[in-house]
Each structure stands twice: as structure tokens, then as C-alpha cells.
C-alpha positions as CSV (number, residue, x, y, z in Angstrom):
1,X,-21.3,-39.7,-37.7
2,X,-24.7,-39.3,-36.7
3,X,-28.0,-41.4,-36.2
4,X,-30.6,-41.4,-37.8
5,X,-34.0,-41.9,-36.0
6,X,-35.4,-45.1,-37.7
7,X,-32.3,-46.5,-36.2
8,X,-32.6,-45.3,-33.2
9,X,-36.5,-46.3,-32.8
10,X,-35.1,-49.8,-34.2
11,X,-32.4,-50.2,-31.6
12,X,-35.3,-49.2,-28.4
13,X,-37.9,-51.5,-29.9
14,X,-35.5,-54.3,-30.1
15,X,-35.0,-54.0,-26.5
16,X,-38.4,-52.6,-25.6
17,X,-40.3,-54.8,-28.4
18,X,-43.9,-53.5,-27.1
19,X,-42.8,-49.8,-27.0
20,X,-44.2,-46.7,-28.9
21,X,-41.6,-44.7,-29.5
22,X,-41.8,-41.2,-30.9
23,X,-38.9,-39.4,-32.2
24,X,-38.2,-35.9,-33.0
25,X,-34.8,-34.2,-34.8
26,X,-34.9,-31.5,-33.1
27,X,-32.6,-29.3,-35.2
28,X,-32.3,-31.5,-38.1
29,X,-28.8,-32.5,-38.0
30,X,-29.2,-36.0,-36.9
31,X,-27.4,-35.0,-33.9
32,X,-30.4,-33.5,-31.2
33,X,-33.2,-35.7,-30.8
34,X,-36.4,-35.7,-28.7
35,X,-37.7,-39.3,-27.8
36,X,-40.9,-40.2,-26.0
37,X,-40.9,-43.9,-25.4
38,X,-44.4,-45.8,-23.9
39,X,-43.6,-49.6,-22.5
40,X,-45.9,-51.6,-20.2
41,X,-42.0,-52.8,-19.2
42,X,-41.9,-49.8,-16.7
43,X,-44.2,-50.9,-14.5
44,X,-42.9,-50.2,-11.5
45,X,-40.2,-48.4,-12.1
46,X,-38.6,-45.4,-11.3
47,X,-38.0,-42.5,-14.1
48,X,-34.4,-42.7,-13.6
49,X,-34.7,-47.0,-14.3
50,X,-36.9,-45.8,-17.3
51,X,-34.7,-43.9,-18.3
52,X,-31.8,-46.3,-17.8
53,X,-33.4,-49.1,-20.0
54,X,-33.4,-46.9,-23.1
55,X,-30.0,-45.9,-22.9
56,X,-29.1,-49.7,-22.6
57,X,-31.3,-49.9,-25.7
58,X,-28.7,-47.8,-27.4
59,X,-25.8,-50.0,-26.6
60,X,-23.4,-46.5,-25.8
61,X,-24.0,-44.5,-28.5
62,X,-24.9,-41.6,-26.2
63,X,-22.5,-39.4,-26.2
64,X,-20.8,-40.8,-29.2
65,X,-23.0,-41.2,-32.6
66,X,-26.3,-40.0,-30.5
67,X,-25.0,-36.4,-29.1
68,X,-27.9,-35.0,-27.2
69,X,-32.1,-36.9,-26.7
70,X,-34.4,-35.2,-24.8
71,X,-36.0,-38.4,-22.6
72,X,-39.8,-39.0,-22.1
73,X,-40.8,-42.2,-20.7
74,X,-44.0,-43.3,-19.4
75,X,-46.7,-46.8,-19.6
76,X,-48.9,-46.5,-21.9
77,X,-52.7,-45.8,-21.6
């Protein structure tokens, strides 16, 4: 079964509540996305910590209902 991005955005905002988050399907099956997420909360952190906060913001549905999303992380302007 595969997620859908709204949910996805939902489920990082919830955890990240000041983020811009983009998402892209990236071959329309609900399966490949592309995320870019923006949060003042990586200050001071690493790419990989970044990194690691938005897949906590998925509570383990990598690799399960989320198959493949292409990470960007960054603070915003």
C-alpha cells in the first residue's frame, strides 16, 4: 500500500510543525518521492541528524508503505 504525499507532508509537519516541505511523486505511483524539507529546527545540525529527524517524522514507514524519498534538508532563508 502506498503513501500518498499529503500524508506524508502531514506526518513531517506534525513533527517539524514550522517546516516547508515540498514533495514530489516522482514516477507517479505513490511509491518514489522527492522531499525537500526547510526547518529553523536544524540549526546546528548535521545532514545526516537532518536527515534522521524526518525519517522519525515518518514513524517507520520507510521501507514499508514509503519505498524510495529522495531527501533535501536545509534552514530556511
Amino acid at each position: 500500500m502506498a503513501m500518498d504525499a499529503q500524508e506524508i507532508e502531514q506526518m513531517i509537519k506534525q513533527a517539524l510543525p514550522d517546516a516547508s516541505v515540498d514533495i514530489q511523486d516522482l514516477r507517479g505511483d505513490g511509491d518514489h518521492y522527492a522531499a525537500t524539507v526547510l526547518s529553523a529546527a536544524f540549526e546546528g545540525k548535521s545532514r545526516v541528524q537532518q536527515h534522521q529527524m524526518v525519517y522519525a517524522a515518518l514513524q517507520g514507514k520507510m521501507g514499508g508503505q514509503l519505498h524510495a524519498l529522495a531527501l533535501q534538508t536545509g534552514l530556511p532563508e
